[in-house]
NUVEXMAR-530556 format. One line per field, with one value per residue: z, x, y of N, C-alpha, C in turn; residue number from 1. Coordinates in Angstrom, 1 decimal, decimal comma, m for minus. Each point is the difference from the previous one (the first is absolute). Example, Ala and Ser with C-alpha at 12.3 -4.5 7.8 and 13.67 -1.06 7.14 Angstrom:
n_up	7,8_m0,7
n_east	13,2_m0,4
n_north	m5,7_1,1
ca_up	0,0_0,0
ca_east	m0,9_0,9
ca_north	1,2_1,1
c_up	0,0_0,8
c_east	0,9_m0,8
c_north	1,2_1,1
num	1_2
This chain:
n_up	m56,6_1,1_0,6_1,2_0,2_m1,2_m0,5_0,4_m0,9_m1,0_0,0_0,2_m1,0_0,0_0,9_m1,1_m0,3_1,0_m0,8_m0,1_m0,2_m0,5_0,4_m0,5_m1,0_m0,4_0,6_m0,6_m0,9_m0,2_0,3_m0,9_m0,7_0,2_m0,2_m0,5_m0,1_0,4_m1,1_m0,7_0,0_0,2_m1,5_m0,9_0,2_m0,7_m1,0_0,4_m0,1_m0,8_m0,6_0,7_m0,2_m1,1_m0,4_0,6_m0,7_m1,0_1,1_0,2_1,3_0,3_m0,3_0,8_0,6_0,3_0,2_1,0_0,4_m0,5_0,5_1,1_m0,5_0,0_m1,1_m0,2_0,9_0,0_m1,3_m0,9_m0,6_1,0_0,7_m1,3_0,1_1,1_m0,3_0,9_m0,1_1,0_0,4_m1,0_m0,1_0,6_m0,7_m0,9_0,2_0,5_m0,8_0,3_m1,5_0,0_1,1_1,8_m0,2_1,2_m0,2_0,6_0,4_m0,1_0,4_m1,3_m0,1_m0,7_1,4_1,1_m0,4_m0,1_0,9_0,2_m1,1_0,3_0,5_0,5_1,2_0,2_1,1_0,8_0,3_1,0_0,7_m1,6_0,8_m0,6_0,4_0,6_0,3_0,1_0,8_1,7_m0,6_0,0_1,3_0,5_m0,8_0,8_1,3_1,1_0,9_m0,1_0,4_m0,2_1,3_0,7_0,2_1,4_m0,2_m1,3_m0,4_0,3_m0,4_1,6_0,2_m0,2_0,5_m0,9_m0,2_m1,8_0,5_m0,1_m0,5_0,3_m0,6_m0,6_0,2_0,6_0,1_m1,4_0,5_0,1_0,7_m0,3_0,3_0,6_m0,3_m1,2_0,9_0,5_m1,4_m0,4_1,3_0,0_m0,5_0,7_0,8_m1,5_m0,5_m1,3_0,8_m0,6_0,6_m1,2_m0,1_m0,8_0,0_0,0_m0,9_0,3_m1,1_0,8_m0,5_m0,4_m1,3_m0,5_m0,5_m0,8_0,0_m0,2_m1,3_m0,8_0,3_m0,8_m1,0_m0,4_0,4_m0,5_m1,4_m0,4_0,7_m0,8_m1,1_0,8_m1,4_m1,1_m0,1_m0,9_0,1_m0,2_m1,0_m0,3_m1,2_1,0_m0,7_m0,3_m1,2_m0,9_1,1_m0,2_0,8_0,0_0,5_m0,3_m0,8_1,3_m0,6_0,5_m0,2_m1,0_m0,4_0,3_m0,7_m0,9_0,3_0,6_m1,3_m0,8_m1,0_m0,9_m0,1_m0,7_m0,4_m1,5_0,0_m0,9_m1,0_0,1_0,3_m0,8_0,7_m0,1_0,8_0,6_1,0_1,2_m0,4_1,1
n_east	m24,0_m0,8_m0,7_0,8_m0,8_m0,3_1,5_0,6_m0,5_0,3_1,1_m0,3_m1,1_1,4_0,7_1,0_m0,1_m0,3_m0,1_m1,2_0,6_1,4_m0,4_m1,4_0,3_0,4_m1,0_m1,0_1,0_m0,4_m1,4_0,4_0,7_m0,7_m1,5_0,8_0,2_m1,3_m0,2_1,3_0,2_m1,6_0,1_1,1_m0,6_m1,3_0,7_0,8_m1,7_m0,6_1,0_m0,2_m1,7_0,1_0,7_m1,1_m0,7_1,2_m0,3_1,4_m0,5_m0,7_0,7_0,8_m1,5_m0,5_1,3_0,4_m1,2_0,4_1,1_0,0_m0,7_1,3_m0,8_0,4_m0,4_m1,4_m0,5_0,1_m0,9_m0,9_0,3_m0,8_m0,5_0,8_0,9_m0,3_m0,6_m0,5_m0,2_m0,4_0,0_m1,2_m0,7_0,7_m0,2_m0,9_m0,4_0,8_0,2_m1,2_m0,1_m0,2_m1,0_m0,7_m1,1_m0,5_m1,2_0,4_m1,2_m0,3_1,2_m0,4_0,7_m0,7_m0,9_m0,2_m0,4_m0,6_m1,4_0,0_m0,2_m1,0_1,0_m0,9_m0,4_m1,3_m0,4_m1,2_m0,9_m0,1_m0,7_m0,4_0,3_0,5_m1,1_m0,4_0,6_m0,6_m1,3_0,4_0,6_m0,6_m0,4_0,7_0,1_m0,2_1,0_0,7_m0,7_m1,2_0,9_m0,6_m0,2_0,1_m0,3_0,6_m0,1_1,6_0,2_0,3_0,9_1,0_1,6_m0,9_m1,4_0,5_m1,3_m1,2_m1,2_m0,5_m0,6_m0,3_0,6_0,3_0,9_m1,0_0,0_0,9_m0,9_0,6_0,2_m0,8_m0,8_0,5_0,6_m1,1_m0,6_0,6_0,2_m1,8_m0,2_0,2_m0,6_m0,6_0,5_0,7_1,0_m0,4_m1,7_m0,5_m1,0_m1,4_m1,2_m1,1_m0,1_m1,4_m0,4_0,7_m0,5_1,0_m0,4_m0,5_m1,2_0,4_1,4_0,6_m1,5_0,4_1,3_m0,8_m0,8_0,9_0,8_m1,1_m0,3_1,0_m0,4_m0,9_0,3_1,0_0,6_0,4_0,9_0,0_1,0_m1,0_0,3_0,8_m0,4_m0,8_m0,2_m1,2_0,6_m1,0_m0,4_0,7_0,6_0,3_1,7_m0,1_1,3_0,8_1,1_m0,3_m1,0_0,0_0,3_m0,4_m0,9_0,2_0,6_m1,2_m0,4_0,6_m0,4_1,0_m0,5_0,0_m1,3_m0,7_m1,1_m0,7_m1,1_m0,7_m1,0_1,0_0,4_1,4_0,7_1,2_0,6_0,8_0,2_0,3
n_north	26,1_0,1_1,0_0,3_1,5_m0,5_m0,3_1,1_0,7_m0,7_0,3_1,1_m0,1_m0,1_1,0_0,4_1,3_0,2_1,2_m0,1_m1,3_0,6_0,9_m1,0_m0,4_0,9_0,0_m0,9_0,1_1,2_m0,3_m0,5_1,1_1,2_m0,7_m0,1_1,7_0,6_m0,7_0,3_1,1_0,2_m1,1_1,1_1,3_m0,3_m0,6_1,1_0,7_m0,4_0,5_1,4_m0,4_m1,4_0,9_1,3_m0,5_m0,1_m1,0_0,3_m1,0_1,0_1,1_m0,3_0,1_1,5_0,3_m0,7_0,1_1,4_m0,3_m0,6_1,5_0,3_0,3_1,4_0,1_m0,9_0,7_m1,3_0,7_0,9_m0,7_m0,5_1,6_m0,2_0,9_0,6_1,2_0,8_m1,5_m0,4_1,2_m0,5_m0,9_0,7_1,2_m0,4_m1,0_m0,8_m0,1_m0,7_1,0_m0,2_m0,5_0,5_m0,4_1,1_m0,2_m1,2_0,3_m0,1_0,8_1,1_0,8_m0,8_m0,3_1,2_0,3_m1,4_0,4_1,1_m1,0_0,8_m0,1_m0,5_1,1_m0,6_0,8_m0,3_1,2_m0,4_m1,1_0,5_1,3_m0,2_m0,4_1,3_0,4_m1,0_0,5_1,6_0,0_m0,8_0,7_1,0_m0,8_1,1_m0,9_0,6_0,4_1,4_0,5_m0,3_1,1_0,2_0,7_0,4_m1,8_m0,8_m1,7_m0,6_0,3_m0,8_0,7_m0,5_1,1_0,5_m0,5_1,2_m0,9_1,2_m1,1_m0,2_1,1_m1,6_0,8_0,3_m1,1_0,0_m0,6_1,2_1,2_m0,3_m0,6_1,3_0,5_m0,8_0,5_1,1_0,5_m0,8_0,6_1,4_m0,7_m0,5_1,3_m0,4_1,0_0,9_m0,9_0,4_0,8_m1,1_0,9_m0,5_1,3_0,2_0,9_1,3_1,6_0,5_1,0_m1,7_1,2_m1,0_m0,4_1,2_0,3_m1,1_0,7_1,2_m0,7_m0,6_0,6_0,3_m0,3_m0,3_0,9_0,4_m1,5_0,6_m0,1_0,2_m1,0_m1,0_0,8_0,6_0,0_0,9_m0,4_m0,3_m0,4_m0,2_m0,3_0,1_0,1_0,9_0,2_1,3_0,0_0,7_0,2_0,6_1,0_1,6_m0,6_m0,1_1,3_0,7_m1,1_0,7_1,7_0,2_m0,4_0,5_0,9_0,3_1,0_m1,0_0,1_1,1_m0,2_1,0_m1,0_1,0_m1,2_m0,3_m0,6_m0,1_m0,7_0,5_m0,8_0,8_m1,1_0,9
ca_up	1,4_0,8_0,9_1,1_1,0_m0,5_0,6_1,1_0,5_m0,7_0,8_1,0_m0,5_0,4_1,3_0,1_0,4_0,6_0,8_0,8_1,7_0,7_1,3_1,2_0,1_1,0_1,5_0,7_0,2_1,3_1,2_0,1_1,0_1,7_0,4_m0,6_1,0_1,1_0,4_0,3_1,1_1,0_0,1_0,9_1,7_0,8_0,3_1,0_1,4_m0,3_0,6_1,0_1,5_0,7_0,7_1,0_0,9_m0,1_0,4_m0,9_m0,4_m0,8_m1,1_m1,0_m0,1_m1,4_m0,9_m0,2_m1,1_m1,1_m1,3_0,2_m0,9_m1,5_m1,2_m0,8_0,8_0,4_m1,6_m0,5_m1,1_1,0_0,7_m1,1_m1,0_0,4_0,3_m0,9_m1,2_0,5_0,7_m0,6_0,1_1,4_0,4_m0,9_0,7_1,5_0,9_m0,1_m0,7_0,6_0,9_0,3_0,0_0,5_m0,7_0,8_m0,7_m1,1_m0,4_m0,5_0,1_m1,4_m0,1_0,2_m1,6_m0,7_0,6_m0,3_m0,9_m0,1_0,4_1,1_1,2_0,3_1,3_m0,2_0,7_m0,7_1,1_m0,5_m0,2_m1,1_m1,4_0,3_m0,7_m1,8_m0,5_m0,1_m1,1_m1,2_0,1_0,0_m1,4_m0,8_0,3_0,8_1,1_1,5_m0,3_0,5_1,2_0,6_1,5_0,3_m0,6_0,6_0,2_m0,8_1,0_0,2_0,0_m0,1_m1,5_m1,0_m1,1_0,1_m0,5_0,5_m1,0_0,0_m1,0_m0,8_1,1_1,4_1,0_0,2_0,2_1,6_1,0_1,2_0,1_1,6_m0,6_m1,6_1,1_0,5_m0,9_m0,4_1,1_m0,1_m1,9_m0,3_0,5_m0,4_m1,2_0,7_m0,3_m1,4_m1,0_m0,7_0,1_m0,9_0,1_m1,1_0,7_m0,6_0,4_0,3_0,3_1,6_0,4_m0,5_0,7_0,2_1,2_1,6_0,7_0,7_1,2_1,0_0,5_1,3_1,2_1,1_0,3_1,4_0,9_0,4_0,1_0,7_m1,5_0,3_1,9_m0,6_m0,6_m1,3_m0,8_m1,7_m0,9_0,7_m0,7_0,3_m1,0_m0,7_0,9_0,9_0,2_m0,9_0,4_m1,4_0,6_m1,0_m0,3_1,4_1,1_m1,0_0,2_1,2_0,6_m0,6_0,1_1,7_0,2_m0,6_m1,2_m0,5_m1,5_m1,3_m1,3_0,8_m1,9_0,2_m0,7_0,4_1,4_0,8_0,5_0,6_1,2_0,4_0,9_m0,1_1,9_0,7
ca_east	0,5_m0,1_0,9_0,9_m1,0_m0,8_0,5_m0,8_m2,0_m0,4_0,5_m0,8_m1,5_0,0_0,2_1,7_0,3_m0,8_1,2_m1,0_0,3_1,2_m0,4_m0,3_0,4_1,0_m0,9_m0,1_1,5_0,4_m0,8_0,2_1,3_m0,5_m0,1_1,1_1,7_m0,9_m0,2_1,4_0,3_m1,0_0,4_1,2_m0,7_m0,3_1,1_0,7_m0,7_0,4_1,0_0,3_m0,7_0,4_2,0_m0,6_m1,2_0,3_1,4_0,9_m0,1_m1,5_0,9_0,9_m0,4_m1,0_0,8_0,0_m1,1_0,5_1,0_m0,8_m0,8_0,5_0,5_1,3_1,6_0,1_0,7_1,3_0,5_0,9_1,1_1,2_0,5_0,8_0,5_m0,8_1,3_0,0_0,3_1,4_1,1_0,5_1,2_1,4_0,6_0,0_m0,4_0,9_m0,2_0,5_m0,4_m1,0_m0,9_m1,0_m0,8_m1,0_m1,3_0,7_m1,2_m0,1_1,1_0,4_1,3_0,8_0,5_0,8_2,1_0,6_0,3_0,6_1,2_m0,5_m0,5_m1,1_m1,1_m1,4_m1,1_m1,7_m0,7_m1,4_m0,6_m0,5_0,9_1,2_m0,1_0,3_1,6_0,4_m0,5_0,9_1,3_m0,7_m0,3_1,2_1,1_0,9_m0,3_0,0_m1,5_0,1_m1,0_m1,0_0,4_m1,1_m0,6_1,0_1,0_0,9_0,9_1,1_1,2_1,0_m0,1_0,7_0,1_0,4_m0,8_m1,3_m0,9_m1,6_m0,9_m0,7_m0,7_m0,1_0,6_m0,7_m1,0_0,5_m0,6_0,6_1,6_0,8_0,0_0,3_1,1_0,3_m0,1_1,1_1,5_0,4_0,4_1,3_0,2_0,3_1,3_2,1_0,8_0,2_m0,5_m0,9_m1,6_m0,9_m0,6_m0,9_m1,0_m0,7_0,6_m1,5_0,5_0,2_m1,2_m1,0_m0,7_m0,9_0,5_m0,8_m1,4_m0,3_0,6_m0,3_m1,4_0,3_0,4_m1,2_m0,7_0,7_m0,2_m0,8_m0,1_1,2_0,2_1,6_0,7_1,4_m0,1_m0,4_1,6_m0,3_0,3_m0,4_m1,1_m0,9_m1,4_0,4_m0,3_1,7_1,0_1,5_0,1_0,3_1,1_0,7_0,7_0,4_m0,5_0,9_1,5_m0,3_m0,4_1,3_0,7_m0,3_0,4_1,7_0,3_0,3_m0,8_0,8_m1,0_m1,4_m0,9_m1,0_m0,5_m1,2_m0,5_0,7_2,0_0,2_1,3_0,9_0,7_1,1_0,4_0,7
ca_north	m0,1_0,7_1,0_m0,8_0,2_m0,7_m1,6_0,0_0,3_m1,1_m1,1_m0,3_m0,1_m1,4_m0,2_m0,4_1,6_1,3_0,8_0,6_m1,1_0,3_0,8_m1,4_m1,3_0,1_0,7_m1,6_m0,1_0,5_m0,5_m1,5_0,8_0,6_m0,7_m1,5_0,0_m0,1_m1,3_m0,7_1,3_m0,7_m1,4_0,3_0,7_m1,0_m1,2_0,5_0,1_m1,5_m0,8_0,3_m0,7_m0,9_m0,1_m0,2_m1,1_m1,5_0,0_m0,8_m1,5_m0,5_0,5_m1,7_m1,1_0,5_m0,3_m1,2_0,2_0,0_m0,6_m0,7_m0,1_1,0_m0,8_0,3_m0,2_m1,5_m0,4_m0,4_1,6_1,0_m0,4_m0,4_1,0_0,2_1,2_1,6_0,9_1,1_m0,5_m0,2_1,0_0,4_m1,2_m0,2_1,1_m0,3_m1,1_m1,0_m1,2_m1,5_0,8_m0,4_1,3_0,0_0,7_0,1_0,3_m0,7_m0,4_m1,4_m0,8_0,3_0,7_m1,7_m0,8_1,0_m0,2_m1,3_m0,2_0,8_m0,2_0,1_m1,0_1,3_m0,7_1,2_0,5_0,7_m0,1_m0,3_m1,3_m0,3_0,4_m1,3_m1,1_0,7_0,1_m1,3_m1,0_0,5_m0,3_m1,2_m0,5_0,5_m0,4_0,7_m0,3_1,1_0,6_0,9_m0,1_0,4_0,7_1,2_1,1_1,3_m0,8_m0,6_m0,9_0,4_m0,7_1,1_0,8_m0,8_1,0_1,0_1,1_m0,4_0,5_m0,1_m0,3_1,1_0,5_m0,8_1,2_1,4_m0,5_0,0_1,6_0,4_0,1_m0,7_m1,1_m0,1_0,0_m1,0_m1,2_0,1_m0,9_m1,0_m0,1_0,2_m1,1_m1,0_0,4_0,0_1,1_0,6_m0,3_0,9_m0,4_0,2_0,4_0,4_0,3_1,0_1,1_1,0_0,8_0,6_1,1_m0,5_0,0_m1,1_m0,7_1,1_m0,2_m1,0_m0,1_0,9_m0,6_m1,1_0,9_0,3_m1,6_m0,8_0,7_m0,5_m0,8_m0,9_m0,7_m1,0_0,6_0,6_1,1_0,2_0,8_0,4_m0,9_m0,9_m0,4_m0,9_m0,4_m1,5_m1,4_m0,1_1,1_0,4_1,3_0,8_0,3_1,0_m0,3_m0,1_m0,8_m1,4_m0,1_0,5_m1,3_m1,4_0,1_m0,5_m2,0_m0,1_0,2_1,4_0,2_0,2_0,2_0,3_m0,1_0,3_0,4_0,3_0,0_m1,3_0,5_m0,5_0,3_m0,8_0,1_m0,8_m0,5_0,7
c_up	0,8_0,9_1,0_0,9_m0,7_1,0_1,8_0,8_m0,3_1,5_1,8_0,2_0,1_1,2_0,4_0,8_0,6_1,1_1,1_1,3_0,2_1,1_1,0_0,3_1,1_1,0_0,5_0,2_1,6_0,7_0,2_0,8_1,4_0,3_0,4_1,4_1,2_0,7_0,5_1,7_0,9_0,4_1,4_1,4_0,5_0,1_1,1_1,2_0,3_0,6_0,9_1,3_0,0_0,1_1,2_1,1_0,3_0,1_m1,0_m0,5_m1,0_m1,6_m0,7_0,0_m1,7_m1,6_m0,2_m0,8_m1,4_m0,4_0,0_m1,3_m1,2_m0,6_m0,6_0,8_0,3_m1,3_0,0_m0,9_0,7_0,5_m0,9_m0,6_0,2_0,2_m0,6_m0,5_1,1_1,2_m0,7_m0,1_1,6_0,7_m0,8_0,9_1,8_0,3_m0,5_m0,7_1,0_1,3_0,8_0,4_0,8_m0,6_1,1_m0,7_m1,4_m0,7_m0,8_m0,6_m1,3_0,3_0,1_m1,3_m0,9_0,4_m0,3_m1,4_m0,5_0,7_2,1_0,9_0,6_1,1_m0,4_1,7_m0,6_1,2_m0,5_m0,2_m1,5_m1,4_1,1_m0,6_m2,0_m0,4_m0,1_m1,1_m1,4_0,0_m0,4_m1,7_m0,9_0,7_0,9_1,3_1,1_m0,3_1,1_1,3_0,7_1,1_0,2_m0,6_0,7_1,2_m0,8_1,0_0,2_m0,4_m0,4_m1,5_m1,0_m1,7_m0,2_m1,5_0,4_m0,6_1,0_m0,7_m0,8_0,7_1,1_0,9_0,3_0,9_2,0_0,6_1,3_m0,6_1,1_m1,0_m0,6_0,5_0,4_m0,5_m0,9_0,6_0,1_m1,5_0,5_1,2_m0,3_m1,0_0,6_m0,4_m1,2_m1,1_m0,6_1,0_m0,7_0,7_m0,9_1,1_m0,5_0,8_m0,1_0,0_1,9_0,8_m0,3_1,4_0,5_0,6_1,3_0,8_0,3_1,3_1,6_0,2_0,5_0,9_1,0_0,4_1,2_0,9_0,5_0,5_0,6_m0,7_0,9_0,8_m1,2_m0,9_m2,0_m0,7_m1,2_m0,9_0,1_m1,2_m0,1_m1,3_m0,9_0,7_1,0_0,9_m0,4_0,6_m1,4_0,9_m1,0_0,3_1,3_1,1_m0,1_1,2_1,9_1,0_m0,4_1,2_1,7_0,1_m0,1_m1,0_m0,5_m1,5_m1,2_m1,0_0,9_m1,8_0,7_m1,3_m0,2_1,2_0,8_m0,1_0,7_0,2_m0,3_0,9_m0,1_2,2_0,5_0,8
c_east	m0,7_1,2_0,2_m1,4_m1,0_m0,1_m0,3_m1,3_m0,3_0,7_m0,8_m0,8_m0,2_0,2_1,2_0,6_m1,0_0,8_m1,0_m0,2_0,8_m0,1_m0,2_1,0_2,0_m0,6_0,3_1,4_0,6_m0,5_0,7_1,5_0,1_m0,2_0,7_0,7_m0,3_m0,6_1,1_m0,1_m0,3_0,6_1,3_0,0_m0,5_0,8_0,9_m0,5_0,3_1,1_0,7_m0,5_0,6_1,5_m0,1_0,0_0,7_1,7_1,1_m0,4_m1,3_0,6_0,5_m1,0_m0,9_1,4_0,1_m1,3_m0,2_0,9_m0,9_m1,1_0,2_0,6_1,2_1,2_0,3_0,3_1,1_0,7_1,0_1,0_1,2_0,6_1,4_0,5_m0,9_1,9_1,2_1,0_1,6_0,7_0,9_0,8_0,8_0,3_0,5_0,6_1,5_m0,3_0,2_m0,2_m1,2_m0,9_m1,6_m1,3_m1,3_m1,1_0,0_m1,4_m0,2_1,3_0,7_1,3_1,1_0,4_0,4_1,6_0,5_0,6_1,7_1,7_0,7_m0,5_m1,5_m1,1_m0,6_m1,0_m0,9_m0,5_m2,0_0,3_m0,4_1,2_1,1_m0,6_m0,5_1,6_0,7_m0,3_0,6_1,4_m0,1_0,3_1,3_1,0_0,6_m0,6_m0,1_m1,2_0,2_m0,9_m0,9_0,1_m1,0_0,0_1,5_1,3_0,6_0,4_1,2_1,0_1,7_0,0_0,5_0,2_0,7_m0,8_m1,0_m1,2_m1,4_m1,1_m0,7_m1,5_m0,2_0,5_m1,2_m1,7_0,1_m0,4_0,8_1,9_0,8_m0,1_0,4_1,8_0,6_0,1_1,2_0,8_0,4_0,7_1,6_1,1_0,4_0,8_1,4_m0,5_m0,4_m0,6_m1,2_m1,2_m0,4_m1,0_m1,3_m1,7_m0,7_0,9_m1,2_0,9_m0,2_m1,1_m1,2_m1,3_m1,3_0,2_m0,2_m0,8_0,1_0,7_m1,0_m1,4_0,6_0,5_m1,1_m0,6_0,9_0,2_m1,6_m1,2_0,6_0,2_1,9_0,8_1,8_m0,7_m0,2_1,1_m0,9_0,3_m1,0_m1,5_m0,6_m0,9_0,6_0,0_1,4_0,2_1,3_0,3_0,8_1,4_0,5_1,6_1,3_m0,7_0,8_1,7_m0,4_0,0_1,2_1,1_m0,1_0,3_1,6_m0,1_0,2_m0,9_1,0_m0,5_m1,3_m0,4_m1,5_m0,5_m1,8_m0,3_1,1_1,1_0,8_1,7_0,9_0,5_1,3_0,0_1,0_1,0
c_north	1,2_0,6_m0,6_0,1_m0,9_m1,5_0,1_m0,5_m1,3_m1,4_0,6_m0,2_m2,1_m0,7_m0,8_1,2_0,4_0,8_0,9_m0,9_0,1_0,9_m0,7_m0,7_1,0_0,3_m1,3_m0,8_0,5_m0,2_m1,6_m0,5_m0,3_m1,4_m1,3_0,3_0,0_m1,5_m0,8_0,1_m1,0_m1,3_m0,3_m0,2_m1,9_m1,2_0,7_m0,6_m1,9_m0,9_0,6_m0,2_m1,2_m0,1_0,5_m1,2_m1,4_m0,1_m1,0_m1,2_0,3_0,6_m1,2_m1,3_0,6_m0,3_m1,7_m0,7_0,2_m0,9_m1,6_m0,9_0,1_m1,6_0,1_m0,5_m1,4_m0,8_m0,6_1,0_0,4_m0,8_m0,8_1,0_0,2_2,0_0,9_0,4_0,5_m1,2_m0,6_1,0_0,0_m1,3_m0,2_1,1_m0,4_m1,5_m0,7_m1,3_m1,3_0,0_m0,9_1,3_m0,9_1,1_m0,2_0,5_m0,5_m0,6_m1,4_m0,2_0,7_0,7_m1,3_m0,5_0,5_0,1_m1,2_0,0_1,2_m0,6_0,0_m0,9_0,9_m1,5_0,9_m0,8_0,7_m0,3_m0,2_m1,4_m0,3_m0,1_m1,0_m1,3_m0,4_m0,4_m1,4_m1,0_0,2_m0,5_m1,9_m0,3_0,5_m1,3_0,6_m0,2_1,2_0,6_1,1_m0,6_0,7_1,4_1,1_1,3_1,5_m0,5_m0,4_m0,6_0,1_m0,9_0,9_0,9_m0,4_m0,1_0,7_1,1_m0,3_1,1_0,0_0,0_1,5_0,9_0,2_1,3_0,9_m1,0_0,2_1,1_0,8_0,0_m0,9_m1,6_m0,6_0,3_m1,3_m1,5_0,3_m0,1_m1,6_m0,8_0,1_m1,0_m1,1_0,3_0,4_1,7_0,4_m0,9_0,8_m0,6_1,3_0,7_0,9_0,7_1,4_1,5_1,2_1,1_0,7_0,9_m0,4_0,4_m1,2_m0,7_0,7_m0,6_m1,3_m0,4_0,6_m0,9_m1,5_0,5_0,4_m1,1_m0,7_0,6_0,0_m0,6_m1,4_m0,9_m0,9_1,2_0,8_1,4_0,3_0,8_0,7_m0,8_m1,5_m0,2_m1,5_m0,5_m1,1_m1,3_m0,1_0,9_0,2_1,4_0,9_0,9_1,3_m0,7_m0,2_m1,2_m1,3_m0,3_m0,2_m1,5_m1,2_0,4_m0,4_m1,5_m0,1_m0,4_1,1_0,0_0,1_0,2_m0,1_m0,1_0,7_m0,2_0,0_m0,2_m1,1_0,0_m1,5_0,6_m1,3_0,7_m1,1_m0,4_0,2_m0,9
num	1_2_3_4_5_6_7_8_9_10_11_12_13_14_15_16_17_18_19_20_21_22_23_24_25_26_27_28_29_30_31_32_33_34_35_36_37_38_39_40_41_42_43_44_45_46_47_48_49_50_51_52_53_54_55_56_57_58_59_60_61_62_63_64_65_66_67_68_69_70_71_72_73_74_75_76_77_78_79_80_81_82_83_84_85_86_87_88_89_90_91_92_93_94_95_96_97_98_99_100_101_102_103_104_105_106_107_108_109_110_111_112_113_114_115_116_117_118_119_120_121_122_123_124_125_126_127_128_129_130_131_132_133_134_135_136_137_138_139_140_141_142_143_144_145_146_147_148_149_150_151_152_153_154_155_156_157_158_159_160_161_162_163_164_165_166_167_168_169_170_171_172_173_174_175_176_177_178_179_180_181_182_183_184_185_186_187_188_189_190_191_192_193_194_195_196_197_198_199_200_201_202_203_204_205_206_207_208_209_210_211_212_213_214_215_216_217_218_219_220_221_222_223_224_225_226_227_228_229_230_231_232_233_234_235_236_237_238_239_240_241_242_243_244_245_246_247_248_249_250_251_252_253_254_255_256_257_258_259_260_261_262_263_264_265_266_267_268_269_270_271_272_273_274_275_276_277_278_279_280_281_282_283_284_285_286
């Protein structure tokens, strides 16, 4: 048996061990480092610069027409998959906790129809609205082959039809809240919600979330902010939280903003969930 320095020399003579490239080889590590965090950096910086000129440049209707596009296209959401899966997790807690077994419940941004049939099946009188052409008639051909006549209807964009108050709960499709450009909008689309519910019915709410001191959000506030100044871009005012990618728009919320908008329509905040980038609310109708 050779010595340990034997087994050494021998295994590096093969080019399994070379402890004479470990110097390199940590240099280039670290250069690969630098470089990596450096390149993020940049990426960062430029997607900001990015979706700060066009929240800039592009006014609300052209915002909900770049989002209506996306879903539009999106496969996942027009799926018989998706819309048969019925409850994420996080939704069933909140409807044994909030909602009234058996309960009529309106569902806005009700997309191809998955919170709708979900509630039916669950025992739930449940309407739906969807301001995307496409995913409504996704939903009628799905509803079509299960047997369910009331089908989700059709309506303009950060609308709900009118009529009396006749709910006594009310759900905004998955996400559908954080897509609405403008606090005055996202205001006015929940008053009308709370127009069509009795006294003291829950609403659902789901939506991306952002920290408060996020400097990215900043910049991207402060480069559309110029841009629509300088470029005499949209007339409604650009917010913090206001982002632009993935083919959508989405306003990202903090916690206080949440309460803040439910509570301008009449609703009191009864639960708030933060987990990672996405969150969702209840309110109660005043």
């Amino acid at each position: 048996m050779g010595s340990p320095s034997a087994e050494v020399s021998e295994i590096s003579d093969k080019g399994v061990v070379d402890q004479t490239a470990r110097p390199a080889g940590r240099f280039r590590l670290r250069c690969f480092v630098l470089a990596d965090r450096w390149f993020n950096r940049l990426i960062r910086l430029a997607t900001a610069l990015h979706e700060g000129f066009w929240l800039g440049f592009l006014s609300v209707d052209d915002l909900n027409a770049v989002t209506a596009a996306h879903y539009s296209n999106s496969r996942l959401y027009a799926s018989a998959t998706h819309n048969l899966s019925g409850f994420f997790s996080w939704e069933i807690s909140v409807l044994e906790r909030y909602f009234r077994p058996g309960s009529r419940i309106l569902v806005a941004a009700a997309g191809g129809g998955r919170e709708v049939l979900a509630l039916r099946k669950a025992g739930f009188g449940a309407d739906g609205c969807e301001c995307s052409l496409p995913l409504v008639c996704v939903s009628r051909e799905i509803f079509d082959q299960l047997g369910e006549r009331n089908y989700v209807i059709h309506c303009p964009p950060d609308s709900v039809p009118t009529g009396p108050p006749i709910y006594e709960g009310l759900i905004v499709g998955w996400t559908g809240y954080t897509h609405i450009a403008t606090r005055e909008h996202r205001i006015l689309f929940l008053k009308a919600l709370r127009a069509r519910a009795l006294s003291q019915s829950p609403i659902l709410i789901s939506f991306f979330t952002r920290r408060a001191n996020s400097r990215y959000d900043a910049l991207i506030h402060r480069t559309a902010t110029i841009c629509r100044f300088l470029l005499r871009g949209r007339n409604d005012p650009v917010e913090v939280g206001d982002r632009l990618g993935l083919g959508r728009y989405v306003h990202c919320f903090t916690n206080s903003e949440v309460e803040a908008e439910l509570l301008a329509a009449g609703f009191r905040l009864a639960h708030f969930c933060e987990e990672g980038d996405s969150g969702h609310a209840v309110g109660i109708a005043e």
